[in-house]
C-alpha positions in Angstrom: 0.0 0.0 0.0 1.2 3.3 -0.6 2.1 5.9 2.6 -0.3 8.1 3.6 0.7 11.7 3.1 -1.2 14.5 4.6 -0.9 18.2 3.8 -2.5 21.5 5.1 -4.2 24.6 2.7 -4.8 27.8 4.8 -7.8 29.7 3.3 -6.3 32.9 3.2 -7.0 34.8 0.3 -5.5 34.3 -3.4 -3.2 31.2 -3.7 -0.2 32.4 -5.9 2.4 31.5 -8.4 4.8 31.1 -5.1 2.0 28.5 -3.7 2.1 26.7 -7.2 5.7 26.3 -7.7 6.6 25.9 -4.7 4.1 23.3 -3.3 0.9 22.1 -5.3 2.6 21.2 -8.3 4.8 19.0 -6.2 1.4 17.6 -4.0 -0.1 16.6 -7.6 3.0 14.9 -8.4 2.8 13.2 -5.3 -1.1 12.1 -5.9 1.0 8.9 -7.8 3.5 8.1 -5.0 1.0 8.6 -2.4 -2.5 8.4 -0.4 -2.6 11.7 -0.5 -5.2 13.5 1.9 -5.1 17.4 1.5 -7.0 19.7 3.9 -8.2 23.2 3.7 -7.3 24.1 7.5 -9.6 26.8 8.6 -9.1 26.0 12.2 -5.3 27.5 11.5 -6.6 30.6 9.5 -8.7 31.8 12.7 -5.5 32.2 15.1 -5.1 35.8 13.4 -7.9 38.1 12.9 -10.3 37.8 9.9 -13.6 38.9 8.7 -16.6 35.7 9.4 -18.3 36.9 6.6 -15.3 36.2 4.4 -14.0 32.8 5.3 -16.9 30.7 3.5 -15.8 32.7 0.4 -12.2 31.8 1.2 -12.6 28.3 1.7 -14.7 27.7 -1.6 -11.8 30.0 -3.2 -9.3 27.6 -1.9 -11.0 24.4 -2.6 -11.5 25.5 -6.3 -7.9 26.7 -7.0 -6.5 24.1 -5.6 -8.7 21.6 -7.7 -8.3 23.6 -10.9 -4.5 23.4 -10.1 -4.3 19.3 -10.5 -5.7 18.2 -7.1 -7.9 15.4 -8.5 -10.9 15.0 -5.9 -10.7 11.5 -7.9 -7.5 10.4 -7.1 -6.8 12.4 -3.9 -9.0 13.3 -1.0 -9.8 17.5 -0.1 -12.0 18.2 3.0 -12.5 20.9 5.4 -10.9 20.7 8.7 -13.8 21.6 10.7 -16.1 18.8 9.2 -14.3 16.3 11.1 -14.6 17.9 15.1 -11.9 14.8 15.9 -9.0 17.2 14.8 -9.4 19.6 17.5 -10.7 16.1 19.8 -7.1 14.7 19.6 -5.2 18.5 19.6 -6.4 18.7 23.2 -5.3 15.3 24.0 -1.7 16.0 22.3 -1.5 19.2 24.3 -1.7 17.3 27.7 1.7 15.8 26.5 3.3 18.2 24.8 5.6 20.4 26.7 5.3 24.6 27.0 9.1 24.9 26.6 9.1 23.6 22.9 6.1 25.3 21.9 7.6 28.6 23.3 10.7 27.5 20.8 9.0 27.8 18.0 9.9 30.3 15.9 7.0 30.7 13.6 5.1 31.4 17.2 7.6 34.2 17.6 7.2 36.0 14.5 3.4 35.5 14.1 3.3 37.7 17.5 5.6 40.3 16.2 3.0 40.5 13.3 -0.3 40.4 15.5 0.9 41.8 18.6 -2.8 43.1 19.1 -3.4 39.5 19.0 -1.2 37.2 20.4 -3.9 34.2 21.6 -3.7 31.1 23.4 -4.1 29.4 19.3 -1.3 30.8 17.8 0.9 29.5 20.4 -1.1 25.9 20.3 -1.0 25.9 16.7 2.2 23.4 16.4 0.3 20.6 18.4 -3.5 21.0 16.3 -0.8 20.3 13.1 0.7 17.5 14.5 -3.1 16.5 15.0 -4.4 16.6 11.7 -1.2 14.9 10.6 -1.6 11.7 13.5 -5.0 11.7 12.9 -5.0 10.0 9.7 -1.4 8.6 11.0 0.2 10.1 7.8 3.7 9.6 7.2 4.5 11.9 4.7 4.1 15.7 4.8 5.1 18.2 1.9 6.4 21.3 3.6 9.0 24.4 2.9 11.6 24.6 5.3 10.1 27.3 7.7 7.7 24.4 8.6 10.3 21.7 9.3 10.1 23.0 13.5 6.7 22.0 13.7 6.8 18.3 11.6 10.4 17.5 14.3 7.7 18.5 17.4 4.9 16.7 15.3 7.3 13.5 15.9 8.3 14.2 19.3 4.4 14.2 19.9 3.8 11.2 18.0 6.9 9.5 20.3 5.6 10.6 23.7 2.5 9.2 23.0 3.3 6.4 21.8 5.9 5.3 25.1 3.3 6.5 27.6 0.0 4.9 26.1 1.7 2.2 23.7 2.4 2.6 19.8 -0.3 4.1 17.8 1.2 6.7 15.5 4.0 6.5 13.3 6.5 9.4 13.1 5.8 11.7 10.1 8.8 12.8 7.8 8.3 16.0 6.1 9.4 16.2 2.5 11.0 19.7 1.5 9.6 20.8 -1.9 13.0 21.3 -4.3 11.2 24.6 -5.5 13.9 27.6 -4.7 12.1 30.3 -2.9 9.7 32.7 -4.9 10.6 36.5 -4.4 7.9 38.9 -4.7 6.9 41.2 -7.8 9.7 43.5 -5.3 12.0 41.6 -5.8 12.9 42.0 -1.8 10.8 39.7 0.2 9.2 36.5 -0.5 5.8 36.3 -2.5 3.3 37.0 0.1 -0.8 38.0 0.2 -0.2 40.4 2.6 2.7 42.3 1.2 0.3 42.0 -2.4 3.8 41.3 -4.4 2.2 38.0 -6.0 0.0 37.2 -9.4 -2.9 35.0 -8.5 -2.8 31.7 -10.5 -6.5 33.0 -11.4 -5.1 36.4 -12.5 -6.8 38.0 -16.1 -4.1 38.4 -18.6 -4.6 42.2 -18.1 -3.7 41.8 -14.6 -0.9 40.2 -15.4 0.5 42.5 -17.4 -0.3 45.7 -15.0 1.6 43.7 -12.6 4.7 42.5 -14.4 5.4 45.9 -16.0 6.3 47.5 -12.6 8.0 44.5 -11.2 11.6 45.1 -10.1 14.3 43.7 -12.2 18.2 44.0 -12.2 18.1 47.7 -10.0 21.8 48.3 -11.6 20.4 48.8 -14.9 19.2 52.5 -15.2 18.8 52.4 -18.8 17.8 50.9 -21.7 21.5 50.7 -22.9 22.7 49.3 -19.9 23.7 45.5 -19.8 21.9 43.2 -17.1 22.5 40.3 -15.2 20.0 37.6 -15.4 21.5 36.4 -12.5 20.5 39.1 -10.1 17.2 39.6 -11.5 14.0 38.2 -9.8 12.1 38.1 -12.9 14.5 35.4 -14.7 13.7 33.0 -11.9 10.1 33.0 -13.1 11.5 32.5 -16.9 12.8 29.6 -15.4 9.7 28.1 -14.1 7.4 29.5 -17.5 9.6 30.6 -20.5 10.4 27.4 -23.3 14.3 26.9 -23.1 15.5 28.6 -25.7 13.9 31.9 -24.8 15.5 31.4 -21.3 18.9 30.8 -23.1 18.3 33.5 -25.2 17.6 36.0 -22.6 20.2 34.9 -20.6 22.8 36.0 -23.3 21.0 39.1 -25.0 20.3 40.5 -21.3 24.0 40.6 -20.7 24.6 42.3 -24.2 21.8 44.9 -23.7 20.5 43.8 -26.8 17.4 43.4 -24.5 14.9 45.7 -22.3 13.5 44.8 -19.2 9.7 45.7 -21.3 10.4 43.4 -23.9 12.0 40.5 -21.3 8.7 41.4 -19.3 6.1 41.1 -22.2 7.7 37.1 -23.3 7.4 36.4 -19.4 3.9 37.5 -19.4 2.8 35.7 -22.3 4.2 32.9 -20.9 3.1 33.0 -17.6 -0.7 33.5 -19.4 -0.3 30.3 -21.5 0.3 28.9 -18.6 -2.2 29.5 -16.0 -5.4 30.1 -18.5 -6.5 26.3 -17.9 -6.4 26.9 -14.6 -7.8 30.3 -14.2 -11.0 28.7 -17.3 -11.3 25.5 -14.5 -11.4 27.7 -11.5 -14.4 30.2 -13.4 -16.3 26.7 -13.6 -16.0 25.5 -10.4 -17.2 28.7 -8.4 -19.7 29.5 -10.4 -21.0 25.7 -9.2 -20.4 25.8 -5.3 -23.1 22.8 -4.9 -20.7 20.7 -6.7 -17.9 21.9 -4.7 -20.1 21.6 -1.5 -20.3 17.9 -2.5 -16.9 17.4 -3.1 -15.6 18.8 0.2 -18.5 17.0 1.8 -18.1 13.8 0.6 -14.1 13.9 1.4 -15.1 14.6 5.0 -17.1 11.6 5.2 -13.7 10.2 3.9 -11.4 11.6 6.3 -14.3 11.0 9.2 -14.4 7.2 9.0 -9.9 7.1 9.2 -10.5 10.1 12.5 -13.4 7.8 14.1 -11.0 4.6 13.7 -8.0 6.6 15.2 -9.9 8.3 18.3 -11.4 4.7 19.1 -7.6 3.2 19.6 -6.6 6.8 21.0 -8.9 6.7 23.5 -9.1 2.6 24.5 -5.2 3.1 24.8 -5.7 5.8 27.2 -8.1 4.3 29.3 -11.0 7.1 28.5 -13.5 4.3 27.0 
């Protein structure tokens, strides 16, 4: 049988070109190697504040991107993390084990109050242990992560360990798998491609959009003008020619950049036609699914039901194991 592999989607607002090379092209690889379970985790996106009226919007948002991206509903399962209450069931039960020291380690904890220091809750700094929770719940082995995750999947298998000496083995311990994506800098080209710092083209960006938002992006800053040769090498936008352009427009770029025989406009209008061909499929699916959110209802319903028969099966050892039947 293949390993179980369990991943986590926050509904946040618009999943990006950073979120597609960097993780859900790799999860839809993965679909083959794996038993792959894939959850929007709205539970996680209420540690900061948000607007109520919003997050049903977000989650359908997320569910259909995702789906238009290559996450199969067919071959993979996609639920909601509060359709199944035994996530937050077994977080509480992790937390009697789990020590306060480590979660005070935790460096995501650390910046995440810098960010909200008008809100720095009791969830934010338990949000280590309800991961580890949806990942033992389904007793997944495998979890796709970038490497500022990597904390919480080593305290995910120090939980999994404690348990499993104090009550007897029941979960195995999960091994996260980096994504070989490099890091995706912003439109900026200073920070990493964020929502909140709105440096990022949606994967269901129009092709107008696109364009508006290319055309200012920051290239090689040492090139003042036209005449000037660039370096490729230095240039944010290059590492998205990488990922979009054909080969021998990357090739070519890379030489005729150096030579000035290029602008940064005309490099700019081949990546944007590029990135276009690229992502109309998905932005065309997405248009469909919304527009349908019965059908996508259904599908996160009936993966629920899914996910609910592996939680009911785990809580029922869980609990016999700790004497609470």
């Amino acid at each position: 049988m293949k390993k179980r592999l369990f991943s986590g989607i926050q509904p946040s607002g618009d999943v990006h070109i950073g979120n597609y090379l960097g993780a859900i092209k790799n999860w839809v690889r993965m679909i083959e190697q794996y038993e792959c379970i894939f959850c929007i985790v709205d539970y996680h996106a209420i540690t900061i504040e948000y607007e109520p009226k919003e997050m049903q919007r977000r989650i359908l948002n997320a569910a259909a991107v995702n789906i238009a991206a290559g996450l199969d509903p067919n071959r993979c399962i996609i639920f909601v993390q509060s359709h199944v209450a035994e996530h937050t069931e077994l977080a509480w039960i992790l937390n009697t084990i789990t020590p306060m020291g480590h979660l005070e380690r935790m460096t995501q904890f650390k910046d995440k109050a810098k960010q909200h220091r008008e809100n720095i809750n009791a969830g934010l700094f338990t949000y280590p242990v309800l991961q580890a929770a949806d990942i033992l719940l389904y007793k997944g082995k495998a979890v796709p992560i970038g490497e500022d995750q990597v904390q919480h999947i080593e305290l995910a298998r120090e939980i999994a360990r404690k348990f499993n000496m104090r009550y007897g083995e029941t979960f195995p311990e999960p091994q996260e798998v980096l994504s070989e994506a490099p890091r995706i800098m912003g439109l900026d080209g200073k920070t990493k491609m964020s929502k909140s710092l709105g440096n990022y083209i949606s994967l269901v960006e129009t092709p107008e959009s696109i364009w508006k938002k290319l055309s200012t992006a920051v290239t090689d800053e040492n090139r003042k003008r036209r005449t000037d040769p660039g370096n490729p090498e230095i240039c944010n936008l290059f590492t998205l020619h990488k990922h979009f352009s054909k080969k021998e427009q990357i090739d070519r770029i890379n030489v005729v950049c150096r030579s000035a025989e290029i602008g940064c406009i005309e490099c700019k209008k081949i990546l944007s036609e590029n990135i276009v061909e690229a992502l109309t499929h998905i932005r065309c699916k997405y248009e469909q699914l919304i527009k349908n959110s019965d059908q996508l209802s259904d599908i996160l319903h009936a993966g629920a039901k899914k996910c609910k028969d592996i939680a009911n099966s785990t809580m029922a050892e869980v609990k016999k194991k700790m004497g609470l039947v």
